[in-house]
C-alpha positions as CSV (number, residue, x, y, z in Angstrom):
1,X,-31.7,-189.4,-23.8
2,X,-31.2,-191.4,-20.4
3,X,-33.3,-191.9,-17.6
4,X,-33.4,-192.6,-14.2
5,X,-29.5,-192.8,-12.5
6,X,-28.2,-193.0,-16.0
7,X,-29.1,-189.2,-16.5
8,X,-28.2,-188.0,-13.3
9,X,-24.6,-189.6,-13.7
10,X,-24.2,-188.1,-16.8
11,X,-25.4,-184.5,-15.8
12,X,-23.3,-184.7,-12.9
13,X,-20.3,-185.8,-15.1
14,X,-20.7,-182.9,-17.6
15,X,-21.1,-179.9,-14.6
16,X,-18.0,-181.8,-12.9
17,X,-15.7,-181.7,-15.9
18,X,-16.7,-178.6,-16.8
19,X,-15.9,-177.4,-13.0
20,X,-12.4,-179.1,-13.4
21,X,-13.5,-181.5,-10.7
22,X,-11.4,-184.9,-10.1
23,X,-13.9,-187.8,-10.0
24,X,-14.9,-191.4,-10.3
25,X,-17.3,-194.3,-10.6
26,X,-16.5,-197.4,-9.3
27,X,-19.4,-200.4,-10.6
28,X,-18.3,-203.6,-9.1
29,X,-20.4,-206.0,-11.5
30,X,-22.8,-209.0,-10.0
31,X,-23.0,-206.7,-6.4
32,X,-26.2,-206.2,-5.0
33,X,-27.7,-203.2,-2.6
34,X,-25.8,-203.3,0.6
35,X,-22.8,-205.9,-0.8
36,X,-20.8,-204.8,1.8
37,X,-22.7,-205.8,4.9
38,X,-23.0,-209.5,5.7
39,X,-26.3,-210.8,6.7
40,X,-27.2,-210.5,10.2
41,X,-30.4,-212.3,11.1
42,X,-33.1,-210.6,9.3
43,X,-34.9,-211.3,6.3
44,X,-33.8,-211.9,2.6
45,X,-34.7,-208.5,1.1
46,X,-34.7,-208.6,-3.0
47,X,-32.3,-206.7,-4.4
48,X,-29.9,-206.8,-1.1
49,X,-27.0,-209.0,-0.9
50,X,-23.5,-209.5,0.5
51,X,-20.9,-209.9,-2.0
52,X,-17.7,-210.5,0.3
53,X,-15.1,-210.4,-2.9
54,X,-16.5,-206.8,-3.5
55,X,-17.2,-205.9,0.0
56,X,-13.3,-206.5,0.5
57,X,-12.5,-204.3,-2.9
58,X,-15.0,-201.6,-2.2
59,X,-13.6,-201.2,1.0
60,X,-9.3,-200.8,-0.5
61,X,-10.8,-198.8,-2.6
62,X,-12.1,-196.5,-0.2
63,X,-9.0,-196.8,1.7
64,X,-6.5,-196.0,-1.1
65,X,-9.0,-192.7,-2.0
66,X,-8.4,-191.5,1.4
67,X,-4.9,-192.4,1.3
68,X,-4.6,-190.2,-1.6
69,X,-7.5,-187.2,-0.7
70,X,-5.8,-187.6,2.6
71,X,-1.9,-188.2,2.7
72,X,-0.3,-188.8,6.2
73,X,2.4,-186.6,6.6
74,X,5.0,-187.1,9.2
């Protein structure tokens, strides 16, 4: 028994496979809250944090989905 995100991830994994859905989960390790956005002037919030080395691979990653979800066609 899970808690928390844990459970919800794993309910929503169950109702997707079940619905034949196509999905994944990305966890880039040692990112924070908000990795992808670099710091502009405000306070240090705890548990919020750029993380440029993910930041970069979050965003291919996004781009290779859409790529995919997406295809240009000429």
């Amino acid at each position: 028994m899970g808690t928390g995100v844990v459970t919800a991830l794993v309910s929503r994994r169950r109702i997707s496979i079940a619905a034949g859905v196509d999905w994944r989960l990305v966890v880039y390790g040692g990112a924070l809250h908000a990795f992808h956005h670099p710091p502009v002037g405000h306070p240090v919030v705890p548990g919020v944090g750029y993380h440029p080395r993910h930041a970069q691979r979050a965003w291919r990653d996004v781009v290779d989905l859409l790529a995919e979800c997406l295809p240009v066609t000429e």
